[in-house]
PLY file of the C-alpha trace (Angstrom):
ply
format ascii 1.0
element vertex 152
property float x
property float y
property float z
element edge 151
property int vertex1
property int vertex2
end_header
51.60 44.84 -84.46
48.85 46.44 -83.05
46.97 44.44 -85.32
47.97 41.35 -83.41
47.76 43.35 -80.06
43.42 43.87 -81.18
43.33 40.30 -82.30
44.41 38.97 -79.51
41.92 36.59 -77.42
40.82 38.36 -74.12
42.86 35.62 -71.49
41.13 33.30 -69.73
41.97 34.47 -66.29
40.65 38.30 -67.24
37.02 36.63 -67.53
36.81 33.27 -65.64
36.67 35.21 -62.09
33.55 37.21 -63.04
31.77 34.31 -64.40
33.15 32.13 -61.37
31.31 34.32 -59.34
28.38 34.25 -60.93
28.11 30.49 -61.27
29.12 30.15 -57.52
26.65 32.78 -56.09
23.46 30.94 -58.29
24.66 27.74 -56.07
25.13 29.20 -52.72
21.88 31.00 -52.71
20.30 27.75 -53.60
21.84 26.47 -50.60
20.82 28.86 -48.55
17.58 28.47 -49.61
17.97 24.90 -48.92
19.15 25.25 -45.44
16.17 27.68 -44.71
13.66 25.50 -45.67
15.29 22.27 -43.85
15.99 24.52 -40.83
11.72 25.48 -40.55
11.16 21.63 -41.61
13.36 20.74 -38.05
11.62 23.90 -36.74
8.25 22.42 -37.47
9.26 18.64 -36.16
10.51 19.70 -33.02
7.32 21.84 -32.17
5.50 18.70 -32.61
7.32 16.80 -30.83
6.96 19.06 -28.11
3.28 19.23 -28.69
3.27 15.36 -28.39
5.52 15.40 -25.16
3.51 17.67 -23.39
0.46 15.66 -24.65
2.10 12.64 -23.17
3.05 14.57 -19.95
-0.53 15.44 -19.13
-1.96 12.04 -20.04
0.90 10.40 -17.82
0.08 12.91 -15.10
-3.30 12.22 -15.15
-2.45 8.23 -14.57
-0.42 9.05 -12.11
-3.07 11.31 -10.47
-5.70 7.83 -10.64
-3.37 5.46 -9.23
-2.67 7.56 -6.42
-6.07 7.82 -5.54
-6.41 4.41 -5.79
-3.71 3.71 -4.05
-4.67 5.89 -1.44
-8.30 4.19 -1.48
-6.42 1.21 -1.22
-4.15 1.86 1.89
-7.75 3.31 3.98
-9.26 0.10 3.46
-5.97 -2.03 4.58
-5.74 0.18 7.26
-9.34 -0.71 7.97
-9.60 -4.01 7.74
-6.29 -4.54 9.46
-7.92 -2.40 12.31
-10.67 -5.18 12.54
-8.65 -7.97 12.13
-6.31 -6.37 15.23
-9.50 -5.93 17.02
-10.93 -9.32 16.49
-7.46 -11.19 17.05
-7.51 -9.14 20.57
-10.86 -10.46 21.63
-9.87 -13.90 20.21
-7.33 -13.69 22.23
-8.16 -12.64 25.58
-10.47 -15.45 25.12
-8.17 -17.74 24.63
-6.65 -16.41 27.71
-9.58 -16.86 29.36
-10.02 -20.36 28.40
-6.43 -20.97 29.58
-6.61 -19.17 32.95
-9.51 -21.30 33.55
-8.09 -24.67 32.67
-5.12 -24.15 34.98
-7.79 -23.20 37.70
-9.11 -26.36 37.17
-6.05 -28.59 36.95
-4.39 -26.28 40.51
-7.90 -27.29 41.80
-7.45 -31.34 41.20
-3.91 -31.37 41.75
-4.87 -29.90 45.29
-8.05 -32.27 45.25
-5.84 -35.09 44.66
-3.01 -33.78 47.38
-6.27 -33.25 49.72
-5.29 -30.34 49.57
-8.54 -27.99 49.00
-8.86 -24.25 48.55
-10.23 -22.94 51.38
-12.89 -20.93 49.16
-14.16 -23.74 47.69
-14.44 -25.74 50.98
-16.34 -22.86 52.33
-18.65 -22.67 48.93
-19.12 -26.01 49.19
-19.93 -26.02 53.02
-22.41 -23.21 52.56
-24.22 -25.43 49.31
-24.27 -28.36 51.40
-25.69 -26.67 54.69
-28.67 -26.18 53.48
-29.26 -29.59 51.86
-28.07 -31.20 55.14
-30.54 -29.24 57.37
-33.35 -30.50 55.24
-32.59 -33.63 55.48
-31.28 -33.64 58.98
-34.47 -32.47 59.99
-36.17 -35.64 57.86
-34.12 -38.12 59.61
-34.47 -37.01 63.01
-37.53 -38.27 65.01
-39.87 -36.29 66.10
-40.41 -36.01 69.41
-43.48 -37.47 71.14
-42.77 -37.39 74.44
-40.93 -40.43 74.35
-37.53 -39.44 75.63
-38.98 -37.62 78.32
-40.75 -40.80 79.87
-37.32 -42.63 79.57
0 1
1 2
2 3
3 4
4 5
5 6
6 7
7 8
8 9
9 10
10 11
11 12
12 13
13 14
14 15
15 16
16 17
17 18
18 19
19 20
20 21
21 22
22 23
23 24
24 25
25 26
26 27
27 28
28 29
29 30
30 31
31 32
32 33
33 34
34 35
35 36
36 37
37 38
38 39
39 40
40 41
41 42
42 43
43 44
44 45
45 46
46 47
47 48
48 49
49 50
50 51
51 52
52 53
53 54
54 55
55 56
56 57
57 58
58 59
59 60
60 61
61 62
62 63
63 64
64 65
65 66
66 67
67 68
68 69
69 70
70 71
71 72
72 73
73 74
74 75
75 76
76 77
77 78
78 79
79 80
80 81
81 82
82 83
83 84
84 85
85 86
86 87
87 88
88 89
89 90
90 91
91 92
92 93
93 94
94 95
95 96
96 97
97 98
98 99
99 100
100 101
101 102
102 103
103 104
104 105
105 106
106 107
107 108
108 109
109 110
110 111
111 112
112 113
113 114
114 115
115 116
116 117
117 118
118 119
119 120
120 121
121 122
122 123
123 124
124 125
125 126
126 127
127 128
128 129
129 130
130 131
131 132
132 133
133 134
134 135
135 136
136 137
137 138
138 139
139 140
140 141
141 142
142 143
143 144
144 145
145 146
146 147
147 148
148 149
149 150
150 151
């Protein structure tokens, strides 16, 4: 019988574990391999897209840096031009005060005309225009005298 013990086939569960191991240590290093290279493949996309953000960043900042001066550029000469415009509008419109003080002058002046009712400023403006035309020609129509009204 120890013939038969010799002769016996090793069992399958005596070797399968060592050559299990083998076969599944071949596979997980190839895996791990895998996962290395796929981790500095994300490793290397992500850099760049940082490089690219930070590319875009500075070209957006830069934008933003131009239309703020232009903006700013933009809001002086508003401010400028609104300045002028306020400045104009006031002297158009203090004229057009003065326009409409004097009307009214004018119309109190013929309503009181018309009443016969005169200011007294004007009588007396008009009184000292028409003195001197009236002397003139007081002194025309007067006859000169020759003695006449003495002899009379």
């Amino acid at each position: 019988m120890a013939n038969s013990d010799s002769t016996l086939p090793v069992p399958a569960s005596a070797s399968s574990p060592l050559s299990a191991r083998k076969e599944n240590v071949v596979p997980a290093s190839s895996k791990i391999k895998e996962l290395t290279e796929s981790r500095q493949e994300l490793l290397n996309r992500i850099q760049s897209l940082k490089t690219d953000l930070q590319s875009w960043r500075y070209k957006l900042d830069g934008q933003v840096k131009v239309y703020r001066d232009e903006l700013s550029d933009l809001k002086k000469s508003l401010n400028v031009e609104v300045e002028q415009l306020r400045s104009v509008s006031n002297a158009l419109e203090f004229q057009e005060l003065k326009t409409t003080l004097q009307q009214q002058q004018e119309d109190v002046t013929n309503s009181l005309r018309n009443l016969g009712l005169q200011d007294a400023s004007e009588e007396t403006k008009e009184a000292e225009d028409v003195k001197p035309d009236n002397n003139e020609d007081t002194a025309q129509d007067l006859p000169k005298d020759n003695g006449k009204d003495t002899e009379e």
